[in-house]
DSSP file (Angstrom, degrees, kcal/mol; ACC not computed):
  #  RESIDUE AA STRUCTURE BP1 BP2  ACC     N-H-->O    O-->H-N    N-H-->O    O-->H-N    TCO  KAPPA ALPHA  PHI   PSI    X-CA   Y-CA   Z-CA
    1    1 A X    >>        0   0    0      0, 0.0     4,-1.9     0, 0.0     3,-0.6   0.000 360.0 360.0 360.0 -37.7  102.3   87.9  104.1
    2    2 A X  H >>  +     0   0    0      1,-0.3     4,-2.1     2,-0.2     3,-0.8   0.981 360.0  43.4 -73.1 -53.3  102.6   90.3  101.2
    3    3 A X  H 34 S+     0   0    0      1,-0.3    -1,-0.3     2,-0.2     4,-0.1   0.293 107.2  57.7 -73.0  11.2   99.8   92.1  101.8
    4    4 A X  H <> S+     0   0    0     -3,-0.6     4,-1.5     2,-0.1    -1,-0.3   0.631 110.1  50.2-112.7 -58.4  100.3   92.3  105.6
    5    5 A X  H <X S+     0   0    0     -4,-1.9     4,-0.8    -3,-0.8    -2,-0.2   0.928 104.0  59.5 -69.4 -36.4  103.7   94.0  104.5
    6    6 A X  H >X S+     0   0    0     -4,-2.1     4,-2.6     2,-0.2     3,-0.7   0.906 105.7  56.9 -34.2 -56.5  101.7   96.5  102.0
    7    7 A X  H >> S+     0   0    0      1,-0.3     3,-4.8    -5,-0.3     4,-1.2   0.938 102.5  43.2 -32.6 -95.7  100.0   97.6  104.9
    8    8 A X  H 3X S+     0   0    0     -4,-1.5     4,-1.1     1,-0.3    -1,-0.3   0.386 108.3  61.6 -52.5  -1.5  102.3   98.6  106.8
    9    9 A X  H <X S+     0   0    0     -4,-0.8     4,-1.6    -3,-0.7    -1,-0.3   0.728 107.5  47.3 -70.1 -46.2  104.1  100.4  104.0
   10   10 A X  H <X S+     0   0    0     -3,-4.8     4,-1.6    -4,-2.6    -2,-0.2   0.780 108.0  53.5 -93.4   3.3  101.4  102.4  103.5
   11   11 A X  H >X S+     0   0    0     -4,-1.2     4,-1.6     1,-0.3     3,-1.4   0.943 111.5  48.5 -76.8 -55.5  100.9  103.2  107.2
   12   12 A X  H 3X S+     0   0    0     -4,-1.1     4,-0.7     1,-0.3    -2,-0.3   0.554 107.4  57.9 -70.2  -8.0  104.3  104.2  107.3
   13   13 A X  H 3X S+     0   0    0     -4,-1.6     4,-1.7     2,-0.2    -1,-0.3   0.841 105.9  46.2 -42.5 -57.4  103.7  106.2  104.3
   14   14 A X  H <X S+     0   0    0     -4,-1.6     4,-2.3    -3,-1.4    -2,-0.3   0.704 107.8  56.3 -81.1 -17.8  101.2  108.2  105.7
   15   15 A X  H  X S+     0   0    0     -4,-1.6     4,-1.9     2,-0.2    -1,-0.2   0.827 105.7  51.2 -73.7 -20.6  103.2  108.8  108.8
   16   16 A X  H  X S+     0   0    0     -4,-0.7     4,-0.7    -5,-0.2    -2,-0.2   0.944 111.9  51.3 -42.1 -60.9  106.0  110.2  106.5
   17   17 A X  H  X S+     0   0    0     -4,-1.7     4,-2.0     2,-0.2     5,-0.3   0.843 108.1  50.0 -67.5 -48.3  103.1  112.5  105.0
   18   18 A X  H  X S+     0   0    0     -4,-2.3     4,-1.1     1,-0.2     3,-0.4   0.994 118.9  39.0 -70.8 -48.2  101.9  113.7  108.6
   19   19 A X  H  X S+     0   0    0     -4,-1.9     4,-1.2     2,-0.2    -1,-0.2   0.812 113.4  48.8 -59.2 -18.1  105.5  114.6  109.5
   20   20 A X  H  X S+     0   0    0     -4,-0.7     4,-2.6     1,-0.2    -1,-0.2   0.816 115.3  54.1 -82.6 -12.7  106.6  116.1  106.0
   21   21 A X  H  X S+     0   0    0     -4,-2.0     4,-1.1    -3,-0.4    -1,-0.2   0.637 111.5  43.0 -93.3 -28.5  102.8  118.2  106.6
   22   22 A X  H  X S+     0   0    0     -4,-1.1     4,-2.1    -5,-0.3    -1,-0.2   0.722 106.5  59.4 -76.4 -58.9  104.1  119.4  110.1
   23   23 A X  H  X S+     0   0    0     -4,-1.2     4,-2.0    -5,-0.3    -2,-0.3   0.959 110.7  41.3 -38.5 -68.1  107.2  120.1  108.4
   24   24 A X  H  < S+     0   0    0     -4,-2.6    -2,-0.2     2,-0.2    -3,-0.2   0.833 116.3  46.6 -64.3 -34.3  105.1  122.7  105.9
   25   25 A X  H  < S+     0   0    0     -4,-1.1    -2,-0.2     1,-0.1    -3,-0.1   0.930 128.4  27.7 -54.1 -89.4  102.9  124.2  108.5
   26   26 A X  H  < S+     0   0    0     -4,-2.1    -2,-0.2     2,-0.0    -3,-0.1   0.237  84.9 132.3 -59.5  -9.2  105.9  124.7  110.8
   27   27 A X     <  -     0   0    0     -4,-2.0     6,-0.0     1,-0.1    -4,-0.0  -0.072  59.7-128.8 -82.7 142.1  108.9  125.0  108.6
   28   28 A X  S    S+     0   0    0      1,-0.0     2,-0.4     5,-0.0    -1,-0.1   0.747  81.6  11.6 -58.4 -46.4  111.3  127.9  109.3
   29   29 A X  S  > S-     0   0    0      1,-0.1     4,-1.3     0, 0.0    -2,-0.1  -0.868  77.3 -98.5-138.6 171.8  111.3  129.2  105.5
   30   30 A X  H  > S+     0   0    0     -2,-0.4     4,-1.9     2,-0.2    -1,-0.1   0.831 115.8  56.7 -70.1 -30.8  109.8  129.1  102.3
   31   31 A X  H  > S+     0   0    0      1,-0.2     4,-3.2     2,-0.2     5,-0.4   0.958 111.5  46.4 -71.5 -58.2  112.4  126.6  100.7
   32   32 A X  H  > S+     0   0    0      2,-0.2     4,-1.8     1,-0.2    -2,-0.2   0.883 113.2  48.2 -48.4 -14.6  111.6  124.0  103.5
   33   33 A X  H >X S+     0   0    0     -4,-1.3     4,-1.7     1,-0.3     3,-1.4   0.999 113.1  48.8 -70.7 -64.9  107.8  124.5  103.0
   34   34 A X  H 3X S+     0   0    0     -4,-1.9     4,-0.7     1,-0.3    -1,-0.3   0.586 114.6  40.6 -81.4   1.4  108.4  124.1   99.3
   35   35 A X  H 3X S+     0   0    0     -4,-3.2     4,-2.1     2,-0.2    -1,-0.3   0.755 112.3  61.8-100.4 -14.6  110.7  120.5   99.6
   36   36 A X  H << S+     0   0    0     -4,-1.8    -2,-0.2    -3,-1.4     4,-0.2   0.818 105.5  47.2 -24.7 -56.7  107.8  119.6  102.4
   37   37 A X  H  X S+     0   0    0     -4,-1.7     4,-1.8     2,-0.2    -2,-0.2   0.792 109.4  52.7 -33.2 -59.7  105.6  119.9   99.4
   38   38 A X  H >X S+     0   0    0     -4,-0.7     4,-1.6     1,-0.2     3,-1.2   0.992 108.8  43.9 -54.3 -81.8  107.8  117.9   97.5
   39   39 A X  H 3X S+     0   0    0     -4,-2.1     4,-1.1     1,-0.3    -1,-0.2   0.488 110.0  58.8 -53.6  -7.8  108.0  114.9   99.8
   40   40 A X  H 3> S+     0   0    0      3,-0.2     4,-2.3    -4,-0.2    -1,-0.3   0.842 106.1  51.6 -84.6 -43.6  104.2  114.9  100.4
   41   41 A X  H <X>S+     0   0    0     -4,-1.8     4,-3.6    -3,-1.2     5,-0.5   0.998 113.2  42.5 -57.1 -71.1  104.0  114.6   97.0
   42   42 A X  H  X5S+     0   0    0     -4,-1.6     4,-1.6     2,-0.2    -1,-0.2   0.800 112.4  46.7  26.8-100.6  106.3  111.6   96.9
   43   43 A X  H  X5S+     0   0    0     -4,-1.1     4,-1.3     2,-0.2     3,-0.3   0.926 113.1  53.0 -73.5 -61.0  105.3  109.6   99.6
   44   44 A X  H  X5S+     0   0    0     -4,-2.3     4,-3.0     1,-0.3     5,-0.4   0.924 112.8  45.1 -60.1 -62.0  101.4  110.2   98.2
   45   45 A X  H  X5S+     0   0    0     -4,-3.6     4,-2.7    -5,-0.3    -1,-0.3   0.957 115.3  51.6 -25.2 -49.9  102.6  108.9   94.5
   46   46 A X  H >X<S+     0   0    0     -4,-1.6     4,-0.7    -5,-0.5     3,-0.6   0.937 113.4  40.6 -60.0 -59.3  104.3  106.2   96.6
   47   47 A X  H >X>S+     0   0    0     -4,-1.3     4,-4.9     1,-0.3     3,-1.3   0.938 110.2  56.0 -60.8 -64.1  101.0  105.2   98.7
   48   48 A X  H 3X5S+     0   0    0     -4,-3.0     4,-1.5     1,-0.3    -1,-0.3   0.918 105.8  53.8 -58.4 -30.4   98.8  105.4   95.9
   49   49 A X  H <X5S+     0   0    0     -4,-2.7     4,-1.4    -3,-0.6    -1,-0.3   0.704 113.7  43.4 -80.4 -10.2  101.1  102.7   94.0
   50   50 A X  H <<5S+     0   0    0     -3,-1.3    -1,-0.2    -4,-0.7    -2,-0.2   0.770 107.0  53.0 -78.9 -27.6  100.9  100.4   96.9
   51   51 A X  H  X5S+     0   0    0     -4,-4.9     4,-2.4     1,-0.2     5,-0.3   0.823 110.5  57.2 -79.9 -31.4   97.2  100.8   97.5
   52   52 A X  H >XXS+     0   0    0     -4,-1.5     4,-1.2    -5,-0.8     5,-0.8   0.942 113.2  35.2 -59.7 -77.6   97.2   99.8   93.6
   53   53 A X  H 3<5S+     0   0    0     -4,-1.4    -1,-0.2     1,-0.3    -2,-0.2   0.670 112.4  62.4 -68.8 -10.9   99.1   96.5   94.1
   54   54 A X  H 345S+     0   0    0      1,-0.2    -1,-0.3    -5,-0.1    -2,-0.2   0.858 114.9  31.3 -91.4 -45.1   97.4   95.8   97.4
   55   55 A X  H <<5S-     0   0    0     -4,-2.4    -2,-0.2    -3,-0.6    -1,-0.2   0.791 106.7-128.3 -88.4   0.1   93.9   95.7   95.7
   56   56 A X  T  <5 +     0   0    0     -4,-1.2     2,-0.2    -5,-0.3    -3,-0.2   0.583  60.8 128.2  96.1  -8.6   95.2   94.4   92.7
   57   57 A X      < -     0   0    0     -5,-0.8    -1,-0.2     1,-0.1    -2,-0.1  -0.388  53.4-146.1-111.2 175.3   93.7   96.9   90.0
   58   58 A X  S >  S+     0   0    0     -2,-0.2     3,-1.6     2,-0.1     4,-0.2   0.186  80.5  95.2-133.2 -17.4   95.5   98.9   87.3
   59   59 A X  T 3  S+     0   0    0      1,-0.3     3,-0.2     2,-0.1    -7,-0.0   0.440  71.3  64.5 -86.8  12.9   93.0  101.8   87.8
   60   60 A X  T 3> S+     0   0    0      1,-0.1     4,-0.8     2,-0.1     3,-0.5   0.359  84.2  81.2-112.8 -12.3   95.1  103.8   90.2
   61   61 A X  H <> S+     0   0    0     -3,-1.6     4,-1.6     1,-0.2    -2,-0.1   0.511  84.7  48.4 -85.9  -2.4   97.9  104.5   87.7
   62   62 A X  H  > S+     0   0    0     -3,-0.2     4,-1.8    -4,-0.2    -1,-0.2   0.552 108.4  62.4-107.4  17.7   96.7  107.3   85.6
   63   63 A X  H  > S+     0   0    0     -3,-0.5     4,-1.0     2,-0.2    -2,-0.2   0.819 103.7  41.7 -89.4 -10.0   96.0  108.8   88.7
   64   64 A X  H  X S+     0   0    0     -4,-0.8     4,-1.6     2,-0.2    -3,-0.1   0.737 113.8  55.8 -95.1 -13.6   99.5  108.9   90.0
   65   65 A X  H >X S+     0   0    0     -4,-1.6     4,-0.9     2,-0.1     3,-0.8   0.969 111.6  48.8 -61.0 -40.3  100.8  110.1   86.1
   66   66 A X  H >X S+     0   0    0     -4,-1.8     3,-2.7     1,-0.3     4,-1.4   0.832 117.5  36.8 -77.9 -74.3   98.5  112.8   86.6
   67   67 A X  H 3X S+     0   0    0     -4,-1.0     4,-0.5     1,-0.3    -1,-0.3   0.549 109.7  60.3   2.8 -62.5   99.7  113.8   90.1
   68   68 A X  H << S+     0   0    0     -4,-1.6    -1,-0.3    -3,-0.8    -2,-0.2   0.466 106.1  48.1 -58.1 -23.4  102.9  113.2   89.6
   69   69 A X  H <X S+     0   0    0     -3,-2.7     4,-1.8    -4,-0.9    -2,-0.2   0.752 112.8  47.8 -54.1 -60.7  102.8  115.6   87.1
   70   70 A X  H  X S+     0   0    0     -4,-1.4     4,-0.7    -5,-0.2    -2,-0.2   0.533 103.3  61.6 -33.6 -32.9  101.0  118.0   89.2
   71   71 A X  H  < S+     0   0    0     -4,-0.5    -1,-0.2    -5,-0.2    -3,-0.2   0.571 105.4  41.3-133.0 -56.1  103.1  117.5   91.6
   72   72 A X  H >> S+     0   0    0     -5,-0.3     3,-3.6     2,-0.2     4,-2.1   0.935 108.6  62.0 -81.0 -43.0  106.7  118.9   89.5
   73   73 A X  H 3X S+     0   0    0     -4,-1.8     4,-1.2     1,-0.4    -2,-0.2   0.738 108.4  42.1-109.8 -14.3  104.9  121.7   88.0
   74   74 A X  H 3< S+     0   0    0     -4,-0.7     4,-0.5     3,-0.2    -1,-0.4   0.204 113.6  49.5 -88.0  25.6  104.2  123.1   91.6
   75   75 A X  H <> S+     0   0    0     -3,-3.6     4,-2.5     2,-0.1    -2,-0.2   0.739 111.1  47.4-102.4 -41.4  107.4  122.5   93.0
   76   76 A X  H  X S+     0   0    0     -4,-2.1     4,-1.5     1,-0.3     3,-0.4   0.916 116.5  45.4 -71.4 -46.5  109.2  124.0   90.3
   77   77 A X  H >X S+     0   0    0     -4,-1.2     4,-1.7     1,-0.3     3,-1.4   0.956 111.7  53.2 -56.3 -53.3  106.8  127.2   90.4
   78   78 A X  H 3> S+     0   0    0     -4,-0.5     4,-1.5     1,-0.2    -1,-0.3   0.793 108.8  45.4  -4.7 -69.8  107.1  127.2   93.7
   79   79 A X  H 3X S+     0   0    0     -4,-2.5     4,-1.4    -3,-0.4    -1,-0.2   0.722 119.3  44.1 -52.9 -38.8  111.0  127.2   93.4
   80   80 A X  H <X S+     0   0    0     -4,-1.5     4,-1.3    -3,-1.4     6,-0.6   0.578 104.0  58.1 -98.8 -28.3  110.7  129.9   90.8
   81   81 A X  H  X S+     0   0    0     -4,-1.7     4,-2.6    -5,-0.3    -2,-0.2   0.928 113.4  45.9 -67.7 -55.0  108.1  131.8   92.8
   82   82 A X  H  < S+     0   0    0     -4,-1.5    -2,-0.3     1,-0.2    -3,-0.1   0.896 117.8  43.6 -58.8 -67.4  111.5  131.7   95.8
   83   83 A X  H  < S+     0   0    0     -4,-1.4    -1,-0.2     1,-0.2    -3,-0.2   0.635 129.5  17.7 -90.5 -36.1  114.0  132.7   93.4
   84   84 A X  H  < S-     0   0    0     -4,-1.3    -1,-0.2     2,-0.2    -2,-0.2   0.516  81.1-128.6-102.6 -38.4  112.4  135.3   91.6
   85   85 A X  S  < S+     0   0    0     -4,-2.6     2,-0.3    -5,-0.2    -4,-0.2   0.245  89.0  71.0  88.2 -12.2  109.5  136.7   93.4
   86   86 A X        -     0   0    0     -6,-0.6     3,-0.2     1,-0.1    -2,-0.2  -0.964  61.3-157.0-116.0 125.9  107.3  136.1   90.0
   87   87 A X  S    S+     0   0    0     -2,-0.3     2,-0.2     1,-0.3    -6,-0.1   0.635  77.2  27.7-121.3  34.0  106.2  133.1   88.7
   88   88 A X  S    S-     0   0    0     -8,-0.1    -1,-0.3    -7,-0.1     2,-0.3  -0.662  72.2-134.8-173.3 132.2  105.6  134.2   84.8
   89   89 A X        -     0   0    0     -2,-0.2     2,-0.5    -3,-0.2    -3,-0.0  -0.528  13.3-166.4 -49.5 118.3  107.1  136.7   83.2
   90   90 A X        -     0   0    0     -2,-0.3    -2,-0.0     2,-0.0    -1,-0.0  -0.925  16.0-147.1-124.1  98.0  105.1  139.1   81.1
   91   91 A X        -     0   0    0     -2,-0.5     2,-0.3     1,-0.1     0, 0.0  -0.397  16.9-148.8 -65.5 173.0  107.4  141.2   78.9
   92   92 A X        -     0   0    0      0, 0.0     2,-1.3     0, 0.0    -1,-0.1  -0.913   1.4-144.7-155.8  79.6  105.8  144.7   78.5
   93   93 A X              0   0    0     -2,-0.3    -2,-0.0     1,-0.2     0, 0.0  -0.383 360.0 360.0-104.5 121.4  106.3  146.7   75.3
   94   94 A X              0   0    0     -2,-1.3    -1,-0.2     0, 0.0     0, 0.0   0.400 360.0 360.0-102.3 360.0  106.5  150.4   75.9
């Protein structure tokens, strides 16, 4: 039973993914693109901790810190990329 509901979590995971991915292709601006981003990331974290409990193994977790990690440090450049137009500063001394 459990593992019957795991499934289907993670189908419905990856159908979240194919719409937030639809979302980023199509998306009207650069902020939806980059929270598209976001939620792919997510949902993928999400998936990858299910497929972890669904086989049982432990060996799937340092891939979702490292991801998850990954994962912030391009939304925020991203975000920073939108706000700014740069995304690191370089002072310049003249």
């Amino acid at each position: 039973m459990i593992s019957a509901m795991l499934t289907v979590s993670v189908v419905l995971f990856a159908i979240t993914i194919a719409i937030a991915l639809v979302r980023m292709i199509i998306g009207p601006s650069m902020p939806d693109r980059v929270i598209a981003m976001d939620v792919i990331g997510v949902n993928l974290l999400a998936t990858i901790g299910v497929v972890s409990v669904l086989y049982g193994t432990k060996a799937y977790l340092e891939v979702i810190l490292i991801l998850g990690i990954l994962s912030f440090i391009s939304t925020i450049a991203f975000s920073k990329y939108i706000e700014r137009g740069v995304i690191v500063e370089r002072k310049r001394d003249r």
